[in-house]
N, C-alpha and C positions, 0 to 999 in steps of 0.2 A: 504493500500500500504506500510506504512512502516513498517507495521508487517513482509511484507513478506519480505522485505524490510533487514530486522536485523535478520530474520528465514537464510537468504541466506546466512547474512556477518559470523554468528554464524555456518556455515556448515564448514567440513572437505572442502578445495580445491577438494578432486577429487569427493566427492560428489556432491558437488556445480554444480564440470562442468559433471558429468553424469545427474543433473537435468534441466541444462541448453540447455543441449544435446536433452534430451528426451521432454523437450517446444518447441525447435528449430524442432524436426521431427516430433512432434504434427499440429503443427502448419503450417507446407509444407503439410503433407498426408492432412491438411483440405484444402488447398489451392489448391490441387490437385483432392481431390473429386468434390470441387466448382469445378474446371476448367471442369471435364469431365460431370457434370452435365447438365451444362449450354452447353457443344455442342452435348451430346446426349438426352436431355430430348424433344422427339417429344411435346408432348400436353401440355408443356407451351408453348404456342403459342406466344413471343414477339412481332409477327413483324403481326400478326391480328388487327383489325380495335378496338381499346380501345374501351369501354363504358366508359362514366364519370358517376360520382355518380347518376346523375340525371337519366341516362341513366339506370340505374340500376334498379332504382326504376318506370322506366317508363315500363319497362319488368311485373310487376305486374300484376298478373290477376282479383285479388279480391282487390281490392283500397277502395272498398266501401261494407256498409254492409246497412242492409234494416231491422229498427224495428219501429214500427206501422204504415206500409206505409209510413217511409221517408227515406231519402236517407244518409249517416253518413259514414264520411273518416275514415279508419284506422289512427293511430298516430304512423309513423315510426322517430320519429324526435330523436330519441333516439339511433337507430340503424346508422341513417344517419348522426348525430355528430360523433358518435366511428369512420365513415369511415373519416369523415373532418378533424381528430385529426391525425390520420396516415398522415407518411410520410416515404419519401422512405431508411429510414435506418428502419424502424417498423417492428417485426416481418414478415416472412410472411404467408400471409391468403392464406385459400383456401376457397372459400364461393359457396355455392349452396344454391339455392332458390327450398324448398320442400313445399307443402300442407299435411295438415294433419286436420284428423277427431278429435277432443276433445271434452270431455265432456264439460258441463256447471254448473256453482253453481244455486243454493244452492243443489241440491238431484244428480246432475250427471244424470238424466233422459233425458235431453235434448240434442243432439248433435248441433258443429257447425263446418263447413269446413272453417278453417284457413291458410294462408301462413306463412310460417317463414324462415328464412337465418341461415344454418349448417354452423360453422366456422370451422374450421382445423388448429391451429395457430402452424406452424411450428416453432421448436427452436433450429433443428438444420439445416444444409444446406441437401436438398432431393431430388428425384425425386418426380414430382407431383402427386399425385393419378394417378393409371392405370387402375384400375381392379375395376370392382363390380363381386359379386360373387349371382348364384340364385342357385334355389332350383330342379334340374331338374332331372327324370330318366334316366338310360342308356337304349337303346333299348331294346326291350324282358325283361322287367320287367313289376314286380305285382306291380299296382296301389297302392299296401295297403301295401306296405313296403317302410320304410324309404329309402330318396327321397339325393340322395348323393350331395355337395355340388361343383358348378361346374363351375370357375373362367371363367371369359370375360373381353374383352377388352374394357374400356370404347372407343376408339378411332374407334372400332369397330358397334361403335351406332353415329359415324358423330360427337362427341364431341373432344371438346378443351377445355382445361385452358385459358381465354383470359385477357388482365389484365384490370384492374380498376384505372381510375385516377379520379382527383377533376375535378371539371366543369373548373377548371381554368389553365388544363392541367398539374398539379403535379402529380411524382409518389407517388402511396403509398404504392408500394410491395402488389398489393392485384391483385389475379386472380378470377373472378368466371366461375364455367361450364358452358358452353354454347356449340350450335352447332355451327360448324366450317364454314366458309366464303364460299358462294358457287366457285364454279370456275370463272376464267375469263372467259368474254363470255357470263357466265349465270347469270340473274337473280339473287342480291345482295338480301341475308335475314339474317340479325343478331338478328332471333327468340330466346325467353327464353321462352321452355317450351311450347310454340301453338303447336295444333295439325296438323300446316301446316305444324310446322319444321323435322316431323318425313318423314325421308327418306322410299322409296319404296323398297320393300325386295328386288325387283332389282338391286337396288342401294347398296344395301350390303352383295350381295352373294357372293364377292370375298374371293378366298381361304386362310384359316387363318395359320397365320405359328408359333403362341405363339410365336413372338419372343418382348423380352421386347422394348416395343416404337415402332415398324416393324407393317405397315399395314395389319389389319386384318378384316375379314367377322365377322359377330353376330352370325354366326354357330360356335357350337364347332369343326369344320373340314370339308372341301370342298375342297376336293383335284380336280386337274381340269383331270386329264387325269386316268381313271379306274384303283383299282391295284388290282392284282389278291392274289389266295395264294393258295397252295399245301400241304397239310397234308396228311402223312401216321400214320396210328391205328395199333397198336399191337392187335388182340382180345384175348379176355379171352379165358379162356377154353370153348369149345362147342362152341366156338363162330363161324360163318361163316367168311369167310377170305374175311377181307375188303381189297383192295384197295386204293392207294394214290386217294385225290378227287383234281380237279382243283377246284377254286371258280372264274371262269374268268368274272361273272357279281359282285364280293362283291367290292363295293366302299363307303367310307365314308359318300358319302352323302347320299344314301339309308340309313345308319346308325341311323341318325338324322336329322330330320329339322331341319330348323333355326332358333333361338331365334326370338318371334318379334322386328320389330321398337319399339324405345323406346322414351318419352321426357327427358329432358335434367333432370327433376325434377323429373323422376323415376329410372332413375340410382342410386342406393347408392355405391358408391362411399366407398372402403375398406381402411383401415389404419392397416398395417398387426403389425403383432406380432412375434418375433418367435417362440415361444409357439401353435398358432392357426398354422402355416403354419408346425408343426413336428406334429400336430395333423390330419391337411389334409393329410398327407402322410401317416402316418399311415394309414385310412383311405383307401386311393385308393389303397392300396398295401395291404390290408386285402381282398377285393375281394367281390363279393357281389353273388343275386342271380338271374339265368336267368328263366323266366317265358314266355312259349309262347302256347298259347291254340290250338285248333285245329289243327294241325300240320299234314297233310297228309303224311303218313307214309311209303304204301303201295301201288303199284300198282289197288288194288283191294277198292280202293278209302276212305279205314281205316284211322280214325282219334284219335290222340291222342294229352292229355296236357304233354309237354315236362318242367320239372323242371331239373336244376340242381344246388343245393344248392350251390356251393361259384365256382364262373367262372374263380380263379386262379389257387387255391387248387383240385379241383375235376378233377379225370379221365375221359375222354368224354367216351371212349368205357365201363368203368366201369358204369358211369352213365346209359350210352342206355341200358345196359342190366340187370339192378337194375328198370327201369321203365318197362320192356319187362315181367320180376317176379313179380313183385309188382302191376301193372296198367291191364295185360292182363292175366298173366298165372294163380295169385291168383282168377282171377274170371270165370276161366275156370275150372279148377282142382276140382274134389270133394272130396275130403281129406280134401284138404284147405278153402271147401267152409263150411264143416260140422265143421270144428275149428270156422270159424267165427261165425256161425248159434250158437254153442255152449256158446261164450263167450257174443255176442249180447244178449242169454236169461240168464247169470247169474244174477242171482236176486239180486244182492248185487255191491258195487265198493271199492275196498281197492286202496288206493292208492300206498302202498307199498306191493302188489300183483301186482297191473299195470305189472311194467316194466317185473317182470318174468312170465307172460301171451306172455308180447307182445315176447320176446324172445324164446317161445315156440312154438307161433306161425310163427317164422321165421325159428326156424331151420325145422319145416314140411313141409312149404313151399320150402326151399331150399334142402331138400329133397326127396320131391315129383320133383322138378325141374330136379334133377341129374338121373334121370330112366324117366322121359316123354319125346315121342319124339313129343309131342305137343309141347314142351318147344323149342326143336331144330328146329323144324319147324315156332315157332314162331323167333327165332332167326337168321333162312336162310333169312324170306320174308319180315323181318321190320330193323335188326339189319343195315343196313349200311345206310341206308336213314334217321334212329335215329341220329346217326354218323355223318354223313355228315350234318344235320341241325345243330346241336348243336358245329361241328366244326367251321361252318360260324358263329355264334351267338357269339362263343368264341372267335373269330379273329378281330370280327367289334367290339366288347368290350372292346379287346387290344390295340387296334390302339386305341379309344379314351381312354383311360387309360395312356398308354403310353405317350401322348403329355399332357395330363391333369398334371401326375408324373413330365413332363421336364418344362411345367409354371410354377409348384410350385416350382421345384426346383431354378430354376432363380432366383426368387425371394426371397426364401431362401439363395441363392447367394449375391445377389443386397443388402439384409438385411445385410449378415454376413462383406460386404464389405463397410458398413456406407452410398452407393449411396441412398437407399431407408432406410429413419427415422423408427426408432422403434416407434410401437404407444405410446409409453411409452413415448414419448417427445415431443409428442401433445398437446396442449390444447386443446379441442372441447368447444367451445361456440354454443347458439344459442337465438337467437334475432326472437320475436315474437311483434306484432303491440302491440300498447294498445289503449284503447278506454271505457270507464266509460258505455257502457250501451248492452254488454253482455259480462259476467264474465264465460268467459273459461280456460278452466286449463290448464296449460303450463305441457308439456309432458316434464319431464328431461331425455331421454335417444333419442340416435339416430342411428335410421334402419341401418343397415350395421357397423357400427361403433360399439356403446357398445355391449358387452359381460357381462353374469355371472351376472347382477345385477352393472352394470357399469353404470354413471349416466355423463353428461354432467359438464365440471368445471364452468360454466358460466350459467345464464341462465337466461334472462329476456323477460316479468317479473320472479319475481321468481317462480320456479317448483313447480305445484301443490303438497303435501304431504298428504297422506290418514290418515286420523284421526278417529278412532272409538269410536264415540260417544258414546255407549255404556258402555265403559271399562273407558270413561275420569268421565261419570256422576256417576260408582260405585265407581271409586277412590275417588268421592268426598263426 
């Protein structure tokens, strides 16, 4: 203090008060974040039914463990001082009670299913956790391509932040996840993590608006009243003249099912970055690929797999008639049938021959295409039903794209405006039983949280570390 102290009396006067200035507007913009925080943050829940510490630890599922047919407490006495030591000026916590599979010493051959408490120790003033993010496809996608990353609402799974005090009724600034109080009226359940507490997909099909904290479904979108959409197609040349299409049955929720019910101890629970959140948009705004198999094409009950390689960038009409050449006309045409026959028996495979084959074989094809009026024919009887699928496919894409692009951006908002903490000014602890008579290894990274080889600041016991036996007995 008195460094800074004689750093101040040692300043130019108008320096002094331009730094005195700029502590004095430091210090209001925080007092102003705190203020909007605290009346718009929905899922701190203040004013829900506390757990005290005891209560916390009565939520356990696994208390006890079983080795040679007897029965043996976990030791949380370690976890449950750190909560008794807090008090209500103490950081604050965000804790969640997760299980997880670990190995066992001495060889790691043997598994055991353990519980442990994720901490989040906030250190600056924040919104609370909002979002977990999972691994889900967009409609009309191939199984076997990467699977886009696709934000939800925790509040959206019937969870709340609810806070934690001592048995003796002290704050300690500590909230953990839990699901949220049921209504008046109904039937009181302050469950952690039972299979009773997961709500019925009835109970969570209402329509999601991504608005940050604003009540929302566990679908990525469920609009309640049907929305249509109207697209007119340029055709290419030779093309037959498409017509504008209504789409008066495409609604979002054909688009997607619902996320299931979730426990309260399978949500993970995201700490964004901004870095991860300019990488998600990039990301959604690169575009991806639509895949949909049998696809009835034609009147005359033809069936074909409709691909369209990137569903922002690519031309629908260009596409329909790049699969009409490629998928129908190449296996119709005998020109192009005796290229293939020819290049299938080359006895040999250069790889830099490859690509000027395959170019060889496109321009025969596309010109056998330009003189067949099989080719026109095929393009009267399939070209607009091609179209018109792949139009819908592209629209129900957008729609959820588009609201996906407006979550993240939020939040990239909510970041850039200090409401929502950079993970960068987290701590993450996590807190695992002990007990002398099975020796599991504490996992030091946590689901949803680390990245890149990102390891927990805290960890006890401490974090198992891999050691190769092999490489330690040659060093020596």
């Amino acid at each position: 203090v008195s460094v800074l102290y004689w750093n101040h009396l040692s300043m130019p006067p108008k320096k002094a008060a331009r730094t005195e200035s700029a502590s004095t507007a430091a210090a209001a913009h925080k007092n102003e974040t705190v203020a909007w925080i605290e009346s718009n943050d929905e899922l701190l829940d203040t004013k829900a039914k506390a757990w005290t510490v005891s209560d916390l630890f009565d939520k356990l599922q696994k208390k006890t463990f079983v080795v040679n047919e007897e029965n043996h407490n976990f030791d949380w006495s370690f976890f449950r001082n750190a909560l008794e030591a807090r008090t209500s000026e103490s950081s604050r916590w965000f804790i969640q009670l997760r299980e997880e599979d670990l190995l066992c010493e001495p060889d790691g051959l043997v598994g055991v299913s353990v519980e442990c408490f994720v901490v989040a120790e906030a250190s600056e003033p924040t919104l609370a956790p909002a979002h977990y993010v999972v691994k889900e496809h967009w409609p009309n996608s191939d199984l076997e391509d990467n699977a886009p990353e696709r934000v939800l609402s925790i509040k959206g799974q019937g969870l709340i932040w609810r806070p934690v005090i001592k048995d003796d009724g002290s704050p300690i600034n500590t909230f953990v996840l839990s699901k949220a109080d049921a209504a008046v009226g109904a039937a009181m359940s302050f469950s952690f993590g039972t299979d009773d507490a997961v709500p019925k997909e009835k109970d969570i099909a209402a329509p999601i608006t991504f608005g940050f904290g604003a009540a929302v479904g566990s679908a990525p979108l469920a609009p309640i009243a049907p929305i249509s959409f109207s697209f007119g197609s340029s055709a290419p040349p030779k093309s037959a003249e498409v017509k504008s299409v209504d789409f008066d049955a495409v609604t979002v929720a054909e688009s997607s099912k619902p996320f299931k019910p979730m426990k309260s101890n399978e949500v993970l629970f995201v700490l964004w970055s901004k870095m991860r959140v300019k990488e998600m948009l990039k990301e959604l705004k690169s575009g991806s690929r639509i895949v949909q198999e049998n696809v009835q094409i034609g009147s005359d009950g033809r069936k074909l797999k409709l691909v369209m390689q990137n569903d922002i960038k690519d031309n629908v009409a260009a596409t329909a008639r790049e699969l009409l050449l490629t998928k129908l006309f190449a296996n119709m045409n005998d020109k192009v049938k005796k290229v293939d026959k020819w290049l299938d028996d080359c006895p040999c495979y250069d790889e830099h021959l490859s690509p000027h084959l395959q170019k060889f074989r496109s321009k025969i094809l596309k010109e056998a295409a330009e003189s067949s009026k099989e080719f026109d024919n095929l393009i009267r009887d399939y070209e607009p039903t091609i179209i018109r699928e792949l139009e819908k496919m592209v629209a129900v894409r957008k729609i959820l794209i588009n609201n996906e692009i407006k979550e993240v951006e939020k939040i990239a908002e909510l970041l850039k405006q200090n409401r929502i903490a950079d993970k960068s000014t987290f701590k993450v602890l996590k807190y695992y039983p002990e007990n002398n008579l099975i020796p599991f290894r504490p996992f030091g990274k946590v689901s949803g949280i680390s990245e890149r080889g990102e390891q927990v600041d805290f960890c006890h016991p401490a974090m198992y570390v891999f050691t190769n036996k092999f490489l330690v007995q040659r060093s020596n």
